[in-house]
C-alpha positions in Angstrom: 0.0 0.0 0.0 1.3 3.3 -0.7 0.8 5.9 1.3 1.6 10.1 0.0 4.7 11.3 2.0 4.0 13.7 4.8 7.3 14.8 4.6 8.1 13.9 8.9 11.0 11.7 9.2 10.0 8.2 11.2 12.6 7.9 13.8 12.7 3.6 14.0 14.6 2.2 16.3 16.9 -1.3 15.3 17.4 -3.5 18.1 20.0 -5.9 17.0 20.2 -8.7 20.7 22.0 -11.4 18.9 25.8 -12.3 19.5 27.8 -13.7 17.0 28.1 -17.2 18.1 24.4 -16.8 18.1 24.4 -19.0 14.7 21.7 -18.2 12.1 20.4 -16.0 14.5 22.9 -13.4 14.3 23.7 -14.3 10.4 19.8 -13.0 10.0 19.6 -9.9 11.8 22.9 -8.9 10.2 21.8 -9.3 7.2 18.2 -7.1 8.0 20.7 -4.6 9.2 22.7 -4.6 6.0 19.7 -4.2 4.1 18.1 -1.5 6.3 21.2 0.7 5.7 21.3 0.2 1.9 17.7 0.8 1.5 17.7 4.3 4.0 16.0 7.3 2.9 14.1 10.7 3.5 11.7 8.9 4.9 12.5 6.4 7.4 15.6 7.2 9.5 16.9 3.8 11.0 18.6 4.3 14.2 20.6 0.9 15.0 21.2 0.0 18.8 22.6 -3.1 20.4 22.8 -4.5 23.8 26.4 -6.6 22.7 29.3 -4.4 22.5 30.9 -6.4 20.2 27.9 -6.1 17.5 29.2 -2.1 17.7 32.4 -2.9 16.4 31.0 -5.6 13.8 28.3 -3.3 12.5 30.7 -0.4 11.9 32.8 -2.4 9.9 29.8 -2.7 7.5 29.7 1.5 7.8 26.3 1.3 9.9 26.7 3.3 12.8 25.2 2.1 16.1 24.7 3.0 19.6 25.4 0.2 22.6 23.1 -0.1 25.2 24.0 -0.7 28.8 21.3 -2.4 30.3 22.5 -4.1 33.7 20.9 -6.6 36.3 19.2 -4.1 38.3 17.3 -2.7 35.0 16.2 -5.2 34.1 15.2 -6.1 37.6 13.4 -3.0 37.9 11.3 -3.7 34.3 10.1 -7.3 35.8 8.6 -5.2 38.7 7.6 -2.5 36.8 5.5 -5.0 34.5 3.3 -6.1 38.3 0.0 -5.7 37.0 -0.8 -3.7 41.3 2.4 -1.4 40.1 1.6 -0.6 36.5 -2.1 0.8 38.3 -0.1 2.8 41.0 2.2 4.4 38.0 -1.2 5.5 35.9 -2.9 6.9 39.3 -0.2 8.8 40.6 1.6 10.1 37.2 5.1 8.6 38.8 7.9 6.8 37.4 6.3 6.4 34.2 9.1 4.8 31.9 11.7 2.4 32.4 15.5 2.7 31.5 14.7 1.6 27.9 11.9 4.1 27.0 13.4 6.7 28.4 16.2 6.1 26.4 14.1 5.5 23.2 11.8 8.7 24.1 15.5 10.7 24.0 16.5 9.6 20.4 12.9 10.6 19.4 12.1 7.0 18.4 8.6 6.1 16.7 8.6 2.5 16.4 11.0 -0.1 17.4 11.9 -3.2 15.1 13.2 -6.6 17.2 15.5 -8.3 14.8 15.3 -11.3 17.1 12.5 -12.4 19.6 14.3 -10.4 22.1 13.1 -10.1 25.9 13.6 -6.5 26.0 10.0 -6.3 24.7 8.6 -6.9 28.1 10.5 -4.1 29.0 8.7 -1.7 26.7 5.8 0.3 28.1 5.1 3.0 25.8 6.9 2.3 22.2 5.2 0.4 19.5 7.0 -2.2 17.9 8.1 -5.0 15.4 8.2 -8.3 16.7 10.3 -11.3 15.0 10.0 -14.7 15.4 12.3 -17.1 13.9 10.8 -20.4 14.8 8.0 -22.0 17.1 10.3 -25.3 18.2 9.6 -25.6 21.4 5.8 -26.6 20.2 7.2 -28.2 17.8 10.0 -30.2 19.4 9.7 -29.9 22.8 11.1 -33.4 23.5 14.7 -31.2 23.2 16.4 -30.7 26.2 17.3 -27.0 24.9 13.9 -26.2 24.7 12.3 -28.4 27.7 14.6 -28.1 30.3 15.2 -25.5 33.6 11.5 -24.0 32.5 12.8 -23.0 28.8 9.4 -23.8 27.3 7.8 -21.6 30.2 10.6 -18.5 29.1 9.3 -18.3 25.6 5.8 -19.2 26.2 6.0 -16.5 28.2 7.5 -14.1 26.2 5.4 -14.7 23.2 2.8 -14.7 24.7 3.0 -11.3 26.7 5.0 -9.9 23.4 3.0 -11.4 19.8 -0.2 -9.5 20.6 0.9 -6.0 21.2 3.1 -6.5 18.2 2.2 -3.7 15.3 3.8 -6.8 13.0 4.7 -10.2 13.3 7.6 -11.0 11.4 8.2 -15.4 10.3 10.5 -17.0 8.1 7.7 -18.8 6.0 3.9 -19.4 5.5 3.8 -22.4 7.8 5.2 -20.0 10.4 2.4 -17.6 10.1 -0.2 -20.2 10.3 1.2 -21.4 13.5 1.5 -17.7 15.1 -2.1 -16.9 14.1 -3.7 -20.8 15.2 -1.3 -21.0 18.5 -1.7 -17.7 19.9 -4.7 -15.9 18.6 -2.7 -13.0 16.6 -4.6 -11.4 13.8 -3.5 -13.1 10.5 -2.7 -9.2 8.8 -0.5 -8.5 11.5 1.5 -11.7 10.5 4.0 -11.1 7.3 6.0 -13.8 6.1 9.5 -13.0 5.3 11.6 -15.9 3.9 15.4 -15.5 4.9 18.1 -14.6 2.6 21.3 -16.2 2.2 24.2 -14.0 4.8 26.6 -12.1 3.6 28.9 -14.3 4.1 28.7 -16.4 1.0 28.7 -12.8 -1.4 32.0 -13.3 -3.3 33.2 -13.3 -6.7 34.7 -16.0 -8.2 38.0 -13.6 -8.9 38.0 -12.8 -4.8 37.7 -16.9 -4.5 40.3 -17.4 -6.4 42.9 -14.6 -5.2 42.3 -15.6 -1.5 41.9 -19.2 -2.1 42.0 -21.4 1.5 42.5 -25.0 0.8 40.7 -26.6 2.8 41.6 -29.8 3.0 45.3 -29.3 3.6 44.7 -26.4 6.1 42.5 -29.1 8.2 44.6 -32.5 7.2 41.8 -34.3 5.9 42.8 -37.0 3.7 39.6 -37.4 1.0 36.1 -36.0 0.4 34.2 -34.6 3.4 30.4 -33.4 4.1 29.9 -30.2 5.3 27.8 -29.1 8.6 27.7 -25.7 10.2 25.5 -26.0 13.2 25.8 -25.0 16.9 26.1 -28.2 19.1 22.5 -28.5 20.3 20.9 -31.6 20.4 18.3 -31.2 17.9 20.6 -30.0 15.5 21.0 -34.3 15.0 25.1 -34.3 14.5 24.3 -37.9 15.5 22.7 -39.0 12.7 25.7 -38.1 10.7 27.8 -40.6 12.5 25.5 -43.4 12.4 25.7 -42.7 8.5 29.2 -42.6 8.3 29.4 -45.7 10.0 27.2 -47.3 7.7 29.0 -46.3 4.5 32.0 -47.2 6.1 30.9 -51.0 7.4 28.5 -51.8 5.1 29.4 -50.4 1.9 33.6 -49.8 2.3 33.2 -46.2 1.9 35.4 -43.6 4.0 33.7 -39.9 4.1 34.6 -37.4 6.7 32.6 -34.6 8.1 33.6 -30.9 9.0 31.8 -30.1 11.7 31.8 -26.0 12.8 29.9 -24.0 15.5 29.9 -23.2 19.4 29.5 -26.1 21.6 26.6 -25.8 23.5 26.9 -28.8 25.9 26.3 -31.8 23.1 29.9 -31.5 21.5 32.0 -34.4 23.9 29.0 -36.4 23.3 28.9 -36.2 20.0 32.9 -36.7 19.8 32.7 -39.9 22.1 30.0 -41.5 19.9 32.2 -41.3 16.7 35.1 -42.6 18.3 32.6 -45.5 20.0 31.5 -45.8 16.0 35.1 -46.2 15.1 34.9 -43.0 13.0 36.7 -40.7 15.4 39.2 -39.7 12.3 36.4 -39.3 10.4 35.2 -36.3 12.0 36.8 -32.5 11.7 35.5 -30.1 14.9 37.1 -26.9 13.4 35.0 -24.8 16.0 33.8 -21.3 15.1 34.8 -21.1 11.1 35.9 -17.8 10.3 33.4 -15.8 8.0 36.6 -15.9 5.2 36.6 -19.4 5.3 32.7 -20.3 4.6 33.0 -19.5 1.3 35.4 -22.4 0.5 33.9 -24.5 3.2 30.7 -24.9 1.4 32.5 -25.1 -2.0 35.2 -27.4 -1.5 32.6 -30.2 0.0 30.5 -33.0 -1.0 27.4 -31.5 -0.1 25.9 -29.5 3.4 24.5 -32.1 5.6 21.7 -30.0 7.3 19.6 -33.6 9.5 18.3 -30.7 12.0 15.2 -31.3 13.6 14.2 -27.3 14.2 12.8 -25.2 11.0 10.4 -24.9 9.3 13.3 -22.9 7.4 17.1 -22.7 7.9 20.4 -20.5 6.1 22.6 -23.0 5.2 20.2 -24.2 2.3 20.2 -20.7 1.0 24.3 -20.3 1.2 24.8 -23.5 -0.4 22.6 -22.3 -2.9 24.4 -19.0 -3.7 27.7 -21.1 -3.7 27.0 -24.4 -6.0 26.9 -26.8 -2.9 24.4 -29.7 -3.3 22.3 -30.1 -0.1 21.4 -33.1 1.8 17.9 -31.6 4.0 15.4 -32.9 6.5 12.4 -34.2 5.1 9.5 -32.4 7.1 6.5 -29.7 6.2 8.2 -27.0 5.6 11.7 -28.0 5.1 10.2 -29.2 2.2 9.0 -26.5 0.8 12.1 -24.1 1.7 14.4 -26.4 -0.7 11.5 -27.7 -3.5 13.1 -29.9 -5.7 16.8 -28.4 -5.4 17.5 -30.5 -2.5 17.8 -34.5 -1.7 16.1 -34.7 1.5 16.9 -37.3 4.1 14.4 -39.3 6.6 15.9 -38.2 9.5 15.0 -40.7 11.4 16.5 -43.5 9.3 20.2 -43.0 8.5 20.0 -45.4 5.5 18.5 -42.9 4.1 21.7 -40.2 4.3 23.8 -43.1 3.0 21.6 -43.7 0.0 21.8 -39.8 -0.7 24.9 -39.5 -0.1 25.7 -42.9 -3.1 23.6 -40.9 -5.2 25.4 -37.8 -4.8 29.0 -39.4 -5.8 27.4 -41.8 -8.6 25.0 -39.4 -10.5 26.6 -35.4 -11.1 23.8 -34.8 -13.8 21.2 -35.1 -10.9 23.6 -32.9 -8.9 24.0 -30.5 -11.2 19.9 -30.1 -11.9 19.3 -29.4 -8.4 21.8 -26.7 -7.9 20.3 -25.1 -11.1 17.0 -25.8 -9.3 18.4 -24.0 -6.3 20.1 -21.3 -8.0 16.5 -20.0 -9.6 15.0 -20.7 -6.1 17.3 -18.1 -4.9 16.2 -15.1 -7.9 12.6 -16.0 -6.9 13.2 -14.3 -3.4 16.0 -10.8 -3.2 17.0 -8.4 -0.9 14.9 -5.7 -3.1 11.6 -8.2 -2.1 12.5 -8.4 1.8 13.0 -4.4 2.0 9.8 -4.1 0.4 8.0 -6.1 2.8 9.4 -4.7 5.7 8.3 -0.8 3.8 5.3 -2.0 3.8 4.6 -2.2 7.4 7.0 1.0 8.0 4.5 2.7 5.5 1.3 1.8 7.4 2.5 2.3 10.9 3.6 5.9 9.4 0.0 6.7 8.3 -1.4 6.3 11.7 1.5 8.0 13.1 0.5 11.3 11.9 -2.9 11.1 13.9 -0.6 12.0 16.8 2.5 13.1 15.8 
C-alpha cells in the first residue's frame, strides 16, 4: 500500500540482541541490518542500537553506525517489577515513574517505532513504544522433546515471552507461510498482522569467483583431511541431529567400504564431547573435523570445496545454510518435514531423519550421478532469484509505511 509522503521523518529504532556465536540467529539480523542501511531514505531514519558491545564494532565495519546499550541486572530487575499488573495501576494513578530505562532512552532519540531483529526479551521491557516483533521459529511446540527447549522452565521463558509480546506487536515477522499459520492458530494473533519474510542467504557467502580465487583457503590441507568430506555448520545442540551423521558414516563405512569425513563447525553448546565420544565409540573418530567457530573468510570455501551440506536438524520450518549452499553451488542433503520441504522444493535431496539409511543412500547418489547434482543446484540457483533483498525491503516498507499513516494522527 502506498501511502503520500507527509514529509516527517519516522525515527525507528533497530534493536540488534544477537551475538555472534548466536548461529543463524545473528547471520539474519545482520543481514536485515545490512539491508536497512542500503535501503535508508528521507523517509524512514533507521537508528541501530545493540545490547552486545561487540555487535558495535561488527556493525561499523559494515559502515552502519550504532549505539550500545548498557542495560544491567538491576534494569532489568526494575522492568520485571515495573510490568506487576498492582504497580503498572499505581504508575497511571499517581503520574510517577512512568518509563523504564529503555523508554526513556528510546523517548530521547525521538524513536517512533522499534523493530526486534530477534525475539528479544527486551520487549517486556517496553511500556510506551510500538513495535516490530520477530519470530524465527516455534520449536519448542514443535519439538519440545529437546532438552534446549524443555529443560530448567525453557518452554515456560518463551511461552511467556510470546505470549506477553506477539499481541501487542504492530507486525509479526516469520520465516515462512507455515510460520504464520502457527503464530495466528497458537496464539490468537490477527493473520494481517503476521508477514511472512523468507530468509536470505548471509553475507557471508557474497563473493566473486575472482575474490575466491585470489584468497583461495584450501581446505583440506589447512585441516589434514585426507579425501572428500560433508559439510555441517550447526551449533552443538541436540536437535541439530550431528548424531545422525555418524550413524551414517558408519554405515557407509561398514557396510558399503566407503570412508567420508565430516567438517563439523559451530559453538558447543553442551552436546559437542557427546557427539565426539559417539564417533570414536563408532570407530569413526578420524572421520570427523571439529574446526569450531569457522571464520566468515573461510565459509566460502567450506561450502565449496565439500560434497554437499548435511543439514539432519530437527528445528525449522526454514534454515540458512540451504540458501548459502545455494548461492555457492553446494548440493544439499535436507530434512524431510513440512516445511523444510517447501524451503528447498526440488533443489535439494532430502533425508528421513530418522533413518540413516537414508543419508547413506543420498549421499551414493550424490557421488554416482553429477547430472542429478548438477539439476538441483540449477533448481536451487533459480530458487534463490525468486526471493531478493529488493523483495524483503519491500516487505518490511510496507509495514513501516502503514505504521507511518497512523503515526500522523498523533505526531
Amino acid at each position: 500500500m502506498e501511502w503520500h509522503y507527509s514529509g516527517t521523518k519516522v525515527n525507528i529504532a533497530v534493536i540488534f540482541d544477537q551475538k555472534l556465536q548466536g548461529g543463524g540467529g545473528f547471520q539474519q539480523s545482520l543481514s536485515t541490518s545490512i539491508i536497512l542501511n542500503k535501503y535508508k531514505n528521507e523517509r524512514y531514519n533507521f537508528i541501530f542500537l545493540t545490547t552486545v558491545k561487540k555487535n558495535k564494532e561488527i556493525l561499523g565495519n559494515l559502515g552502519i553506525h550504532t549505539r550500545y546499550i548498557n542495560l544491567s541486572v538491576f534494569d532489568k530487575f526494575v522492568s520485571y517489577f515495573r510490568r506487576n499488573e498492582l504497580i503498572c495501576k499505581s504508575i497511571r494513578t499517581f503520574n510517577i515513574f512512568k518509563y523504564g530505562k529503555l523508554d526513556r532512552y528510546l523517548l530521547d532519540l525521538d524513536v517512533d517505532l522499534i523493530y526486534f531483529l530477534s525475539p528479544s526479551g527486551l520487549a517486556l521491557q517496553i511500556a510506551v513504544h510500538k513495535y516490530i516483533f520477530t519470530v524465527w521459529d516455534l520449536c519448542h511446540r514443535d519439538f519440545m522433546e529437546f532438552p534446549e527447549v524443555y529443560n530448567f522452565r525453557e518452554f515456560e521463558v518463551r511461552e511467556k515471552l510470546y505470549n506477553a509480546s506477539l499481541a501487542k506487536a504492530i507486525a509479526v515477522i516469520v520465516d515462512s507461510e507455515l510460520s504464520k499459520e502457527n503464530i495466528i492458530r497458537r496464539y490468537g494473533i490477527d493473520k494481517h498482522r503476521v508477514v511472512s519474510l523468507p530468509f536470505l542467504p548471509s553475507n557471508t557467502v557474497e563473493i566473486s569467483e575472482e575474490d575466491y580465487e585470489k584468497n583461495y583457503i584450501d581446505i583440506k590441507h589447512k585441516y589434514n583431511i585426507p579425501g572428500e568430506y560433508i559439510f555441517y555448520p550447526a551449533q552443538f545442540w541436540p536437535h541439530k541431529n550431528h548424531r545422525y551423521i555418524l550413524d551414517a558414516l558408519r554405515i557407509l563405512k561398514q557396510k558399503h567400504g566407503k570412508i567420508i569425513n565430516a567438517v563439523f563447525c559451530g559453538s558447543d553448546m553442551g552436546n559437542l564431547n557427546f557427539i565426539l565420544e559417539k564417533a570414536e565409540e563408532y570407530g569413526i573418530g578420524s572421520q570427523i573435523f571439529y574446526i569450531g567457530y569457522a571464520d566468515t573468510t573461510e565459509i566460502p570455501y567450506l561450502y565449496r570445496q565439500s560434497i554437499a551440506l548435511v543439514m539432519p536438524t530437527y528445528f525449522g520450518p526454514t534454515n540458512i545454510p540451504p540458501l548459502e549452499a545455494f548461492a555457492l553451488g553446494c548440493p544439499i542433503c535436507y530434512s524431510d518435514l513440512p516445511g523444510f520441504r517447501n524451503q528447498v522444493k526440488d533443489a535439494a535431496f532430502l533425508m528421513d531423519i530418522e533413518n540413516p539409511e537414508s543419508l547413506v543412500n543420498v549421499l551414493l547418489s550424490v557421488d554416482k550421478d553429477r547430472s542429478l547434482v548438477n539439476e538441483k543446484i540449477k533448481n536451487g540457483n533459480q530458487l534463490l532469484e525468486k526471493w531478493s533483498e529488493n523483495d524483503y525491503w519491500n516487505g518490511l516498507k510496507n509495514i513501516f509505511d502503514e505504521y507511518e499513516v497512523k503515526l500522523r494522527c498523533w505526531k
